[in-house]
PLY file of the C-alpha trace (Angstrom):
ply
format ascii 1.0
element vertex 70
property float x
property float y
property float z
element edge 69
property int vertex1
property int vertex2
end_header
117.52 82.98 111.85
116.24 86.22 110.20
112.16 86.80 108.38
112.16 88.67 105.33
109.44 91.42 105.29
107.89 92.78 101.99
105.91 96.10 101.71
104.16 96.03 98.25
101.70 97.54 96.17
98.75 95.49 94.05
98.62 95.71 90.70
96.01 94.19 88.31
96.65 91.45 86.29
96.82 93.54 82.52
97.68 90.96 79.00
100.50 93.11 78.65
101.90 92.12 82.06
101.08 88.14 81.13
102.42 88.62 78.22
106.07 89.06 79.81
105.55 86.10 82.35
106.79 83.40 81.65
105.45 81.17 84.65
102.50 79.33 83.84
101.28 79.66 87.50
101.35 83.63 87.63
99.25 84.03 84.43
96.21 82.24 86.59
96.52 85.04 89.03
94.10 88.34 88.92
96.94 90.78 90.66
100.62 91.12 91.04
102.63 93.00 93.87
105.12 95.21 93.15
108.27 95.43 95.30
108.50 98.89 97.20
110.52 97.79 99.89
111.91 94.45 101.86
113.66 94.31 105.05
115.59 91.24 107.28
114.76 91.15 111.08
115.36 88.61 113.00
112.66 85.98 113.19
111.60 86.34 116.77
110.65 90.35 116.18
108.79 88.82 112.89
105.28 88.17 115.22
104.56 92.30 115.33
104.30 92.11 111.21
101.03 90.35 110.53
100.22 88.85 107.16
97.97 90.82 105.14
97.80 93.30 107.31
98.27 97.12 106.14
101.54 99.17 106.64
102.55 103.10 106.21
105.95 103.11 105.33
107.19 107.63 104.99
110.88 108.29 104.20
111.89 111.60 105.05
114.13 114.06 102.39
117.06 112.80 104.77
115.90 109.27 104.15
114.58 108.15 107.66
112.46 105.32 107.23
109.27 104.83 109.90
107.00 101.85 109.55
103.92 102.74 111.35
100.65 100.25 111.52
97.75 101.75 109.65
0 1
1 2
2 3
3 4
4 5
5 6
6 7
7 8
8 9
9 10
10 11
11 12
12 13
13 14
14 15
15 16
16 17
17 18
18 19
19 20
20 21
21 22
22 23
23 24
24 25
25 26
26 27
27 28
28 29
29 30
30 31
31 32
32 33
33 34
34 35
35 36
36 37
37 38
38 39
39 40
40 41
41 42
42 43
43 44
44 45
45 46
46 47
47 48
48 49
49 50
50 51
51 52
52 53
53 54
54 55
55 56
56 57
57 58
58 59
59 60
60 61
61 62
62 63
63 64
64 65
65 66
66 67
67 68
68 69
């Protein structure tokens, strides 16, 4: 069994973002994530990523990735 992880960013609620929703439930809501990034681990190493919680994700010009607790 694998977790999927998202890393996101907030992003108010605008009319022009309801506007092109078309689920009833999401135009109730005052913010929206955006996607940056998601990753599959397997679901035991899932307990070290906390919901909530905040995450610095740096890729490097040769496109290492580090996810470092912030």
């Amino acid at each position: 069994m694998v977790a999927q992880i998202t890393f996101g960013t907030p992003v108010s609620m605008t009319e022009e973002i309801k506007e092109r929703i078309l689920d009833n439930e999401s135009r109730a809501q005052s913010e929206l994530y955006t996607n940056m990034m998601q990753i599959m681990i397997p679901l035991e190493a899932s307990k070290e990523y906390y919901l909530g919680s905040v995450w610095k994700i740096e890729i490097n010009e040769k496109g290492e990735i580090s996810i470092l607790k912030g």
